[in-house]
N, CA, C and O atoms as a printed pandas DataFrame, in Angstrom:
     atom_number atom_name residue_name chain_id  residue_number  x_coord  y_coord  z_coord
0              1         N          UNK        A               1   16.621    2.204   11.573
1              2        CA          UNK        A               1   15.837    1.694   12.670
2              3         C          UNK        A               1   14.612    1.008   12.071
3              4         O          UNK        A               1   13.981    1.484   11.127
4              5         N          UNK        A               2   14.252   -0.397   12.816
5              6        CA          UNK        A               2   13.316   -0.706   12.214
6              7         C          UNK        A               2   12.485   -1.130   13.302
7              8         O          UNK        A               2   13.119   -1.714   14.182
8              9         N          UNK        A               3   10.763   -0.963   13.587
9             10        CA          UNK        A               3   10.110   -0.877   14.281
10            11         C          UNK        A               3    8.890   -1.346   13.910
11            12         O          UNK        A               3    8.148   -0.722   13.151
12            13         N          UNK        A               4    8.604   -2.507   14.439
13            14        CA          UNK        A               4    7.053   -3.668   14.337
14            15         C          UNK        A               4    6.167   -3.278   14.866
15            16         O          UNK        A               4    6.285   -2.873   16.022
16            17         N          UNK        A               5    5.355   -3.264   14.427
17            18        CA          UNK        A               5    3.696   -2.954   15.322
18            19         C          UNK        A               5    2.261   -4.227   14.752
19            20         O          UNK        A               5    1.806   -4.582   13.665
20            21         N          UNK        A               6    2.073   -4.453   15.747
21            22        CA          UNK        A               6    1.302   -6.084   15.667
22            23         C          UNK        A               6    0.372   -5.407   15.849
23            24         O          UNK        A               6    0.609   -4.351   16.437
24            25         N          UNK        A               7   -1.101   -5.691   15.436
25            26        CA          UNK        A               7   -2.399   -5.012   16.117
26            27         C          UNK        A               7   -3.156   -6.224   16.001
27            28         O          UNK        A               7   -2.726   -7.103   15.253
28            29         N          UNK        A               8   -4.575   -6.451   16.844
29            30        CA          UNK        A               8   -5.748   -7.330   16.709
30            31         C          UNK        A               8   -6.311   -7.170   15.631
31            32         O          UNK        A               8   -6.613   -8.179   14.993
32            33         N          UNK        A               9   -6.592   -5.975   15.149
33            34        CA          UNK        A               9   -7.543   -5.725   13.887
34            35         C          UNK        A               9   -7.422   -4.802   13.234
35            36         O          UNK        A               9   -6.646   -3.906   13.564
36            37         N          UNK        A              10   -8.080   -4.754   12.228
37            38        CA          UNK        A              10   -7.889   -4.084   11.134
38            39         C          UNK        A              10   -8.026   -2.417   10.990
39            40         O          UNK        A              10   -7.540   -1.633   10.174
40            41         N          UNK        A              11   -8.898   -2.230   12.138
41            42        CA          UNK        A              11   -8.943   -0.667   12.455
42            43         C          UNK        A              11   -7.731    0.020   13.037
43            44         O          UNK        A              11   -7.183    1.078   12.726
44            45         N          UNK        A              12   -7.414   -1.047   14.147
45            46        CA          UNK        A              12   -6.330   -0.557   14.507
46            47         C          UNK        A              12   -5.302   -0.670   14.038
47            48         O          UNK        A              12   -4.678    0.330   14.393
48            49         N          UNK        A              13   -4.685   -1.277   13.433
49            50        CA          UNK        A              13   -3.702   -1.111   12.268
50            51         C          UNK        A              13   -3.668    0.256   11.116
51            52         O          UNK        A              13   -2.698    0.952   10.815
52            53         N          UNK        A              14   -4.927    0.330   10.673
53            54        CA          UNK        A              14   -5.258    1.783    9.830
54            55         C          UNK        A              14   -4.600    2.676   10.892
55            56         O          UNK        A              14   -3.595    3.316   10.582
56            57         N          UNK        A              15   -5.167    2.759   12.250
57            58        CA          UNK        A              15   -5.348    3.973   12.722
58            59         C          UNK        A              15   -3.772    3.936   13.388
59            60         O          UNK        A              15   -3.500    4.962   14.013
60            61         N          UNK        A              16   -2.824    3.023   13.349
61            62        CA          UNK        A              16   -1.529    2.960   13.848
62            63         C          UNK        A              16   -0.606    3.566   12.013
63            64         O          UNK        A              16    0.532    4.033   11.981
64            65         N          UNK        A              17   -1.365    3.391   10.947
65            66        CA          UNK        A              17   -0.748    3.604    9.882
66            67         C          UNK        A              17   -1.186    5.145    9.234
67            68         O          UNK        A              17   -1.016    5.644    8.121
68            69         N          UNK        A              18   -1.646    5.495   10.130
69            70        CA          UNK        A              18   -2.485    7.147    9.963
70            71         C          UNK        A              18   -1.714    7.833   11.153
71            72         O          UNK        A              18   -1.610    9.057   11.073
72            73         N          UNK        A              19   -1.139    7.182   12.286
73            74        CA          UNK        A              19   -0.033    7.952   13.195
74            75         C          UNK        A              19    1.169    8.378   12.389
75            76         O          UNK        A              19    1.891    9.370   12.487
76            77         N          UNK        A              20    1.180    7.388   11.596
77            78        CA          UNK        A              20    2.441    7.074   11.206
78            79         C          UNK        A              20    2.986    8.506   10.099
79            80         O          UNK        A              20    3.940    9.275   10.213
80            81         N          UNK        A              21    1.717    8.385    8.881
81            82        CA          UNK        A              21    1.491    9.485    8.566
82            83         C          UNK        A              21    1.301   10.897    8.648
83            84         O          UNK        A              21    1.491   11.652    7.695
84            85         N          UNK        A              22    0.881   11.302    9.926
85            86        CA          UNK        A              22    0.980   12.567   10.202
86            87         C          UNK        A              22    2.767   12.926   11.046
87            88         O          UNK        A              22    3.568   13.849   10.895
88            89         N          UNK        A              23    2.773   11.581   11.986
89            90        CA          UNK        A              23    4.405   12.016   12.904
90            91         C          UNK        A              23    5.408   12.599   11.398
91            92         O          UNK        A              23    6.186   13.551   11.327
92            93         N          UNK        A              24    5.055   11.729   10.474
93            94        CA          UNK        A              24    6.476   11.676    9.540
94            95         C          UNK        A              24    6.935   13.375    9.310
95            96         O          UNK        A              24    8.071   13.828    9.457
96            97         N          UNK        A              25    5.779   14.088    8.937
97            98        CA          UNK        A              25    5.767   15.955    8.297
98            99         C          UNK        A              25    6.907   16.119    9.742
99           100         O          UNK        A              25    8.097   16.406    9.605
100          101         N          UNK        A              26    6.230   15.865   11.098
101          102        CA          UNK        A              26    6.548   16.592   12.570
102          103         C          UNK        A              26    8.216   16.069   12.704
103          104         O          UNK        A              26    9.024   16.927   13.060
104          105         N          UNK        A              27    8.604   14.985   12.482
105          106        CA          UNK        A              27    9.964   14.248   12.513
106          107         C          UNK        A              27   10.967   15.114   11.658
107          108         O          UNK        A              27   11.966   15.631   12.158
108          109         N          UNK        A              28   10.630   15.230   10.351
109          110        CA          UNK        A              28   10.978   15.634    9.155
110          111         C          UNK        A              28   11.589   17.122    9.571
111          112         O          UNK        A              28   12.624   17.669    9.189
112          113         N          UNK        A              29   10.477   17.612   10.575
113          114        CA          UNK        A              29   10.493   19.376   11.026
114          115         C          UNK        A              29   11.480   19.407   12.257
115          116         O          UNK        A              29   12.366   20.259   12.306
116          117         N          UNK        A              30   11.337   18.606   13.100
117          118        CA          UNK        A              30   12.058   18.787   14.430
118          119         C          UNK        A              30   13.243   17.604   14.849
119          120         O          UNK        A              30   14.003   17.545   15.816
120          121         N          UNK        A              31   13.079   16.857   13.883
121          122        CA          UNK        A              31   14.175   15.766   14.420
122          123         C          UNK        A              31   15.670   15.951   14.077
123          124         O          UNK        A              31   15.529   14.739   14.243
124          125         N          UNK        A              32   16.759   16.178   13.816
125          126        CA          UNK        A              32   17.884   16.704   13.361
126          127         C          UNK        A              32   18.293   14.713   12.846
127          128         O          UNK        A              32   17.845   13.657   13.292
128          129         N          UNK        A              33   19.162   14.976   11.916
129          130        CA          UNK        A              33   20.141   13.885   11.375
130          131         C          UNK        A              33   18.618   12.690   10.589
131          132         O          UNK        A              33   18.857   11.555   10.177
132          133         N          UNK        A              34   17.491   13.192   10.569
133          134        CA          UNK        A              34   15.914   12.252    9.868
134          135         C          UNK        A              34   16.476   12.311    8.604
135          136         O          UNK        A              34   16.802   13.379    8.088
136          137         N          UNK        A              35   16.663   10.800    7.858
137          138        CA          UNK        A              35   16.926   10.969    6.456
138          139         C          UNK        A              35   15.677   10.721    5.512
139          140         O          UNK        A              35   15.459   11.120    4.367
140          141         N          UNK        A              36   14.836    9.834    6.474
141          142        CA          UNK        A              36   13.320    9.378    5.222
142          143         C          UNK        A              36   13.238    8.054    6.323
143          144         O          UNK        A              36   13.995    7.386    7.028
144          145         N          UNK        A              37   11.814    8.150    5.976
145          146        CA          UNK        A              37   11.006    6.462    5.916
146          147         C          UNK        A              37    9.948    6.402    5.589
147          148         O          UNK        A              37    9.077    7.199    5.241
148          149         N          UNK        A              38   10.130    4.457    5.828
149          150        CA          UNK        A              38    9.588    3.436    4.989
150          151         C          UNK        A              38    8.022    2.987    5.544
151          152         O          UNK        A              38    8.071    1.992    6.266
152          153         N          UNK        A              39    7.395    3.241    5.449
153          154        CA          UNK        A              39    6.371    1.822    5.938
154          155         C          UNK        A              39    5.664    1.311    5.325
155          156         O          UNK        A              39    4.929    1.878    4.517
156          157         N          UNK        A              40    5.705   -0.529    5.655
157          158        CA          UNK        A              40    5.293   -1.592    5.247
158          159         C          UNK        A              40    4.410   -1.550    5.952
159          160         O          UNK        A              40    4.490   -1.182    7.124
160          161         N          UNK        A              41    3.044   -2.041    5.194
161          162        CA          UNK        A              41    2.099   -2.592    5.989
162          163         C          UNK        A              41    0.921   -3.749    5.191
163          164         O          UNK        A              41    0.343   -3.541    4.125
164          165         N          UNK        A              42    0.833   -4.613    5.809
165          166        CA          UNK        A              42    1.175   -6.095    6.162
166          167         C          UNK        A              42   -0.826   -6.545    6.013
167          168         O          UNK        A              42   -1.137   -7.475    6.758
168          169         N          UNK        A              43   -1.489   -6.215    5.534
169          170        CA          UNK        A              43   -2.729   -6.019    5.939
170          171         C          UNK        A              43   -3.184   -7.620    6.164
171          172         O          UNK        A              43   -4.272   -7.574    5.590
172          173         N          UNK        A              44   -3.073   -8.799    6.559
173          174        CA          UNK        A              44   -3.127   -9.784    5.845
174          175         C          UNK        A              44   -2.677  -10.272    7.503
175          176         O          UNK        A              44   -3.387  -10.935    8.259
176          177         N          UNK        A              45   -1.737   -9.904    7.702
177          178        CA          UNK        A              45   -1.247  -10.444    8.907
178          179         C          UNK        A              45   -1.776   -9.002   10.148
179          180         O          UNK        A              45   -1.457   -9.095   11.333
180          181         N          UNK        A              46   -2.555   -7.818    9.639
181          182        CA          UNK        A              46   -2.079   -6.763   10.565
182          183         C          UNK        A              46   -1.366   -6.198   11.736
183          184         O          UNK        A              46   -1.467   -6.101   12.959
184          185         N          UNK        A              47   -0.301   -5.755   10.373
185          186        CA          UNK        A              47    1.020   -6.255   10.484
186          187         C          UNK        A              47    1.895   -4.932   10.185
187          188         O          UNK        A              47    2.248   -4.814    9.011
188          189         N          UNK        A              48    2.323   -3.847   11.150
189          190        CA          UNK        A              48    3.051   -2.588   10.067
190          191         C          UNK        A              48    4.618   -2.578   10.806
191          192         O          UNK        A              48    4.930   -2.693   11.991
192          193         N          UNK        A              49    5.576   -2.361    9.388
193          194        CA          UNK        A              49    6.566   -2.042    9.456
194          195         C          UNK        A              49    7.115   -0.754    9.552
195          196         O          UNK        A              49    6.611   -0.102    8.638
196          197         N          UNK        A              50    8.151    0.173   10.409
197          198        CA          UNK        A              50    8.651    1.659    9.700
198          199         C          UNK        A              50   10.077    1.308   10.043
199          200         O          UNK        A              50   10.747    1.035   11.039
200          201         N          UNK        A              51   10.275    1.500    8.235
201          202        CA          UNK        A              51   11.872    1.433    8.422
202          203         C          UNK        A              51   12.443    3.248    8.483
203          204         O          UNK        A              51   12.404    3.941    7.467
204          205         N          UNK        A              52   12.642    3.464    9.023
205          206        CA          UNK        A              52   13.334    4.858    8.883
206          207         C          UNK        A              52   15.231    4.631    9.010
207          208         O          UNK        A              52   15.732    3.739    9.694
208          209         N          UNK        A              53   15.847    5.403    8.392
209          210        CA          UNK        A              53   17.027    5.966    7.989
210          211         C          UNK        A              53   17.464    7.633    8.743
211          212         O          UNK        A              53   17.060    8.793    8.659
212          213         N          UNK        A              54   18.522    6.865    9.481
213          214        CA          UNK        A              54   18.879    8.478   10.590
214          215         C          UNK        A              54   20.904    8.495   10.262
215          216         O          UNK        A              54   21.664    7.526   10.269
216          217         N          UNK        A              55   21.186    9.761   10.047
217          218        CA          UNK        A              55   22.386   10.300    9.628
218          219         C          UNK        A              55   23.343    9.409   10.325
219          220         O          UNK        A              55   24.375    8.922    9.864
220          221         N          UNK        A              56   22.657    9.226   11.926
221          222        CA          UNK        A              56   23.659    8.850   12.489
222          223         C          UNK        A              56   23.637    8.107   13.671
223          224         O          UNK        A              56   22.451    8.242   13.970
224          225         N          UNK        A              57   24.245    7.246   14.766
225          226        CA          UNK        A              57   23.472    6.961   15.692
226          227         C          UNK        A              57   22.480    8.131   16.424
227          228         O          UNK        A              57   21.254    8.231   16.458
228          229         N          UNK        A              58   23.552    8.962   16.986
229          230        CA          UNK        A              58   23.206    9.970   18.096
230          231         C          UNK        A              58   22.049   11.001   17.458
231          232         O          UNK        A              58   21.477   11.868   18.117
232          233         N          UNK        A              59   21.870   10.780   16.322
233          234        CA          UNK        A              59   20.293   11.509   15.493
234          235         C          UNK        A              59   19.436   10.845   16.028
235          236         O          UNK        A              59   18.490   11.584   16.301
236          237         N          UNK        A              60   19.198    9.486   16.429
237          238        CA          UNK        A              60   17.699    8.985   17.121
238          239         C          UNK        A              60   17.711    9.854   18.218
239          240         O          UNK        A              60   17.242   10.828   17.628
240          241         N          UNK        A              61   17.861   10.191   19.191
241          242        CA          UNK        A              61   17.796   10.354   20.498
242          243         C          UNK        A              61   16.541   12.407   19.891
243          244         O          UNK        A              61   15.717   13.162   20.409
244          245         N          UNK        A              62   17.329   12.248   18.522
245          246        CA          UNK        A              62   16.152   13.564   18.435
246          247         C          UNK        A              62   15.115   13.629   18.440
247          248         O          UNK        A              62   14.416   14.642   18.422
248          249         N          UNK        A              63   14.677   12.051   18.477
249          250        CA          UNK        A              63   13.111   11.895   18.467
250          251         C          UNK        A              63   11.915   11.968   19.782
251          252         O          UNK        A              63   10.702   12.162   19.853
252          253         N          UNK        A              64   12.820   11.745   20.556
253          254        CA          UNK        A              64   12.335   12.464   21.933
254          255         C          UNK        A              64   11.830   14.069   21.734
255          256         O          UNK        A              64   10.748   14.532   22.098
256          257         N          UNK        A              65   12.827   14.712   21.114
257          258        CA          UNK        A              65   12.214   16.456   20.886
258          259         C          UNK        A              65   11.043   16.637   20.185
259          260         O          UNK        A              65   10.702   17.793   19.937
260          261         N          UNK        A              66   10.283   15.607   19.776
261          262        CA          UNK        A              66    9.124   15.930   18.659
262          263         C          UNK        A              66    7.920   15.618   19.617
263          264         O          UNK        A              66    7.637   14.544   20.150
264          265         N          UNK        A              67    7.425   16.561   19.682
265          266        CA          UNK        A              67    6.091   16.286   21.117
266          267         C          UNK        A              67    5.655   15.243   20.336
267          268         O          UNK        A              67    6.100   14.118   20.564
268          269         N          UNK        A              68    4.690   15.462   19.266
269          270        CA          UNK        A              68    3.439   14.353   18.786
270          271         C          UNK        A              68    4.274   13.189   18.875
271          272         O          UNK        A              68    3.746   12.464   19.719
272          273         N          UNK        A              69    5.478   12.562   18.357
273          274        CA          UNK        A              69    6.170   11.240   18.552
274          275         C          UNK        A              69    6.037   10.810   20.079
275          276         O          UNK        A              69    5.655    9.653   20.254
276          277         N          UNK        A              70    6.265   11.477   21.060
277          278        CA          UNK        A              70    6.142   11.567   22.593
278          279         C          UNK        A              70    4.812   10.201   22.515
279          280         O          UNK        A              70    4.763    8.973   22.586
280          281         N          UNK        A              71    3.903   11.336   22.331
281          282        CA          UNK        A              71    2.503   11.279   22.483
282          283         C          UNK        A              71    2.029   10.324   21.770
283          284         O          UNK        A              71    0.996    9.789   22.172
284          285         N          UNK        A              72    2.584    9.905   20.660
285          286        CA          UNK        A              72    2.142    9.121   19.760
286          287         C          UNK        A              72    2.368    7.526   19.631
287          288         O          UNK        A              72    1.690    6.758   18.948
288          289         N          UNK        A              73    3.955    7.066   20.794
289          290        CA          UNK        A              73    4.238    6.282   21.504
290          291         C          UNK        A              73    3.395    5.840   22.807
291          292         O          UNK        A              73    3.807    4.757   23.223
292          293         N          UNK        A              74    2.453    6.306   23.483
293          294        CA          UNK        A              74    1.377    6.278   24.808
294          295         C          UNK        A              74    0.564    5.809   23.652
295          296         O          UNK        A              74    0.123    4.683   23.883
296          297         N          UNK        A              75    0.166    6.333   22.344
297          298        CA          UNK        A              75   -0.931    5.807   21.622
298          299         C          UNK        A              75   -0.906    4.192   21.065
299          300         O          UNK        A              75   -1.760    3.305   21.031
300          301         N          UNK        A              76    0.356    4.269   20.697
301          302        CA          UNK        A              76    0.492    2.963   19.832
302          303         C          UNK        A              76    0.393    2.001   20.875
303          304         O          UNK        A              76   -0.152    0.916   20.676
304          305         N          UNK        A              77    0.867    2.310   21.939
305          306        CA          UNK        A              77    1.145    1.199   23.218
306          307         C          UNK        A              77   -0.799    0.213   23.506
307          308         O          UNK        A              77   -0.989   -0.952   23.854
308          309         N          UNK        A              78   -2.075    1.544   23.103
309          310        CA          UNK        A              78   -2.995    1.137   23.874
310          311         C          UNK        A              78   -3.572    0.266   22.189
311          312         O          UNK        A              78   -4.358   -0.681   22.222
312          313         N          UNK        A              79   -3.099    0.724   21.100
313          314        CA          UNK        A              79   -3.440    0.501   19.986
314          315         C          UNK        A              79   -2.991   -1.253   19.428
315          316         O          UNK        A              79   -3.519   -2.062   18.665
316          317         N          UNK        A              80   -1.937   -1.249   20.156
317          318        CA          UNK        A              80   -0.991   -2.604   19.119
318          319         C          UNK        A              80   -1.219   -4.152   20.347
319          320         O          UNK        A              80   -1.128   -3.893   21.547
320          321         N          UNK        A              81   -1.401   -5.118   20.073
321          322        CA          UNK        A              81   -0.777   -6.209   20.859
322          323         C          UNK        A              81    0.817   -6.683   21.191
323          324         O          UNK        A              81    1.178   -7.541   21.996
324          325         N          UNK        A              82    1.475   -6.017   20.489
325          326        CA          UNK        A              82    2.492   -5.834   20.192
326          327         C          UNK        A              82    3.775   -4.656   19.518
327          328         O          UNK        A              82    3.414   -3.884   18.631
328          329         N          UNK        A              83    5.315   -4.613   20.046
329          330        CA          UNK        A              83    5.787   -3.802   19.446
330          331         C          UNK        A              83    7.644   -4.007   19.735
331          332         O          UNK        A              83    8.312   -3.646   20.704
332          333         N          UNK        A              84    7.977   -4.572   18.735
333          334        CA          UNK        A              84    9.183   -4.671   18.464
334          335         C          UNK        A              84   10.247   -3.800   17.998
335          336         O          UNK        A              84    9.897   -3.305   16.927
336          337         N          UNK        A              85   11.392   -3.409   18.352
337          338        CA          UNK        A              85   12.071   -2.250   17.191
338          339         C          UNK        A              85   14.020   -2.691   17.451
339          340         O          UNK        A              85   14.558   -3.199   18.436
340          341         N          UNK        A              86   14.507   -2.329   16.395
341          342        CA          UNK        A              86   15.662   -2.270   16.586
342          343         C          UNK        A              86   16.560   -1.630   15.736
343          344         O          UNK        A              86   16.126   -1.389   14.609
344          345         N          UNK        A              87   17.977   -1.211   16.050
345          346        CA          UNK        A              87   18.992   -0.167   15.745
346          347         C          UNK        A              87   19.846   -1.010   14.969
347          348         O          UNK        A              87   20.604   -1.823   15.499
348          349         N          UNK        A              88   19.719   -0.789   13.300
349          350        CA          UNK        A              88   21.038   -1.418   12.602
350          351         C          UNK        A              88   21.607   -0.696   12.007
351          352         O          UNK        A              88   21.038    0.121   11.283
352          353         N          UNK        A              89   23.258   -0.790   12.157
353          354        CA          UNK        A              89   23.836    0.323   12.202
354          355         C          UNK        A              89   24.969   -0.407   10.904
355          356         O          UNK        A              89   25.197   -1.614   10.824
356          357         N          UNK        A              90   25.671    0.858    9.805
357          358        CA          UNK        A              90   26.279    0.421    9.002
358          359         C          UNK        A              90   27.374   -0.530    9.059
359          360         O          UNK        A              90   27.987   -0.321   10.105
360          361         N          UNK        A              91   27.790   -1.293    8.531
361          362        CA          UNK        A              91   29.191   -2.379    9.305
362          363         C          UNK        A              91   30.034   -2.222    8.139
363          364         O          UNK        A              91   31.228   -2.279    8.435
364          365         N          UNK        A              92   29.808   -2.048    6.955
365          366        CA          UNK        A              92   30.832   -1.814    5.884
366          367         C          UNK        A              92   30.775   -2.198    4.299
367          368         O          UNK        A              92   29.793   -2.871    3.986
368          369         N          UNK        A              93   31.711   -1.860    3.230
369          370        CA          UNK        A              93   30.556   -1.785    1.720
370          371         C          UNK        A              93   30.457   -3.773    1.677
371          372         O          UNK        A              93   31.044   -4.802    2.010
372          373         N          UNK        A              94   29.494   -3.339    1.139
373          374        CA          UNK        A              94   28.766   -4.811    0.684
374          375         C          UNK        A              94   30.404   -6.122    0.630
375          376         O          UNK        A              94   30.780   -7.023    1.379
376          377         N          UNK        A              95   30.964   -5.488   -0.762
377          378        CA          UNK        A              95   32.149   -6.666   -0.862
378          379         C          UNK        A              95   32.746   -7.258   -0.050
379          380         O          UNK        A              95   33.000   -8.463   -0.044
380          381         N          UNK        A              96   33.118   -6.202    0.966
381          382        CA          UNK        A              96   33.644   -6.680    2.469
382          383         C          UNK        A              96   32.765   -7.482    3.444
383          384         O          UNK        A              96   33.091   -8.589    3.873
384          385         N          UNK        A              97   31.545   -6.798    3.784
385          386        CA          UNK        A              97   30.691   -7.462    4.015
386          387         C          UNK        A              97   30.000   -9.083    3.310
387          388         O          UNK        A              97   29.389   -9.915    3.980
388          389         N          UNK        A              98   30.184   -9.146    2.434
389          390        CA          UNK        A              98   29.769  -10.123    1.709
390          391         C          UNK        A              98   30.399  -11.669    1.208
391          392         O          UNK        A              98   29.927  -12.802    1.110
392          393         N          UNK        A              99   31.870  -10.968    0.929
393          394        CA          UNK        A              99   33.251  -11.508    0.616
394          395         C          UNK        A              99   33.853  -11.517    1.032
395          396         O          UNK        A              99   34.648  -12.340    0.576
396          397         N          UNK        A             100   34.318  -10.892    2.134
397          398        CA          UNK        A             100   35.159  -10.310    2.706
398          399         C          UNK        A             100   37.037  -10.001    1.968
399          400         O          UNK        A             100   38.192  -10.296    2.273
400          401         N          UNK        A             101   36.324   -9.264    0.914
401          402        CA          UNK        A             101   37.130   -8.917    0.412
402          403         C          UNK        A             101   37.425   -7.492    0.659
403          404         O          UNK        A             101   36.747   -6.787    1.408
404          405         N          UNK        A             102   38.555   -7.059   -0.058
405          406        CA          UNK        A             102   39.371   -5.782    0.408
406          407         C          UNK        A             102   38.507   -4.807   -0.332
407          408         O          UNK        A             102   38.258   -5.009   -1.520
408          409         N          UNK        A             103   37.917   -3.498    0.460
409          410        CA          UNK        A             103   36.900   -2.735    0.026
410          411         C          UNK        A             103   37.196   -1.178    1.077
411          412         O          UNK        A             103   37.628   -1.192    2.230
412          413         N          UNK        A             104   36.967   -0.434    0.593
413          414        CA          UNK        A             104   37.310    0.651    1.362
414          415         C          UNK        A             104   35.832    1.264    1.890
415          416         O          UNK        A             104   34.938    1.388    1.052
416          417         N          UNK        A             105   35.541    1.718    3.557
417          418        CA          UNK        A             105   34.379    1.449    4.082
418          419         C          UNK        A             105   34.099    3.053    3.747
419          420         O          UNK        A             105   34.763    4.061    3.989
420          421         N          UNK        A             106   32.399    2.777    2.862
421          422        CA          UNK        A             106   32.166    4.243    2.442
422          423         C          UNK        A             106   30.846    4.375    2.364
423          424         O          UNK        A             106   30.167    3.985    1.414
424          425         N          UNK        A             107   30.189    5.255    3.947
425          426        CA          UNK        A             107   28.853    4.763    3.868
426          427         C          UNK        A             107   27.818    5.488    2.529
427          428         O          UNK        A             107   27.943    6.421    1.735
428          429         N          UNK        A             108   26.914    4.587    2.798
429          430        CA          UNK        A             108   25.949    5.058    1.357
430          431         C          UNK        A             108   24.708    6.204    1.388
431          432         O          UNK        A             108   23.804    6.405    0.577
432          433         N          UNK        A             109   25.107    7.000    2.905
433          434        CA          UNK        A             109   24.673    8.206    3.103
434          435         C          UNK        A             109   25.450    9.713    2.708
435          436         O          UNK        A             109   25.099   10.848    2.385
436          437         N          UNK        A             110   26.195    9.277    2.850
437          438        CA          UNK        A             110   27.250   10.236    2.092
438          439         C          UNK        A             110   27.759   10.013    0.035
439          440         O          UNK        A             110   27.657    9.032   -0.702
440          441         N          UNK        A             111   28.250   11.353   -0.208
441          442        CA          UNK        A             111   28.215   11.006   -1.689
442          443         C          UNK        A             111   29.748   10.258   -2.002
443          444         O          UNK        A             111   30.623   10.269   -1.136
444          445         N          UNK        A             112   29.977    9.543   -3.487
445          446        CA          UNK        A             112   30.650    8.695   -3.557
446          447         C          UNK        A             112   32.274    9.172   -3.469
447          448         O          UNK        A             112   33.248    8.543   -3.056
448          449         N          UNK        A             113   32.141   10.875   -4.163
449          450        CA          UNK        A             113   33.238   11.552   -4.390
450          451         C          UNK        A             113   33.408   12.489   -3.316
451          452         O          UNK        A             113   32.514   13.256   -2.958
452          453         N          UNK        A             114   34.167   12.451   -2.974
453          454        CA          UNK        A             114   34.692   13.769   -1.527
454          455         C          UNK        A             114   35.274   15.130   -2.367
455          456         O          UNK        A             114   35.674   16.115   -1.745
């Protein structure tokens, strides 16, 4: 999942990149299928990225169970001029994807050997 946050200024950008920081421990604790994330931030354009990585589709929907994320969405809303996000979901290994050559589909969340 990847999720934009535009702000006017520079405070608010910090203080949208200091949400960001504390939700991650609370996600980590209560979200089921949370693999890790990313955030970019853009100071130049204030400008923050969070790429996060989830097991699976139906693992986002755990993010509703994490109060502070709740709460922390009402925040960003009064914080950002903006806020973009979207769900990309695996489609298959690179070669196939790329070449479309013959490749056997094996996502890169799981290990290589069964």
């Amino acid at each position: 999942m990847v999720t934009r946050f535009e702000c006017d200024s520079l405070l608010k950008l910090a203080a949208v990149r200091i949400l960001h920081i504390r939700l991650k421990f609370d996600v980590r604790r209560h979200a089921k299928g949370f693999l890790g994330v990313k955030v970019l931030t853009d100071w130049r354009r204030r400008t923050l990225l969070s790429i996060s990585l989830w097991q699976d589709l139906d693992s986002i929907y755990s993010m509703g169970q994490v109060p502070r994320h709740v709460s922390a969405v009402r925040v960003a809303g009064t914080l950002t001029t903006g806020t973009a996000c979207g769900v990309f979901c695996f489609v298959g290994d690179w070669r196939q994807v790329m070449f479309r050559g013959e490749a056997v589909n094996h996502s890169p969340f799981y290990p290589l050997q069964s």
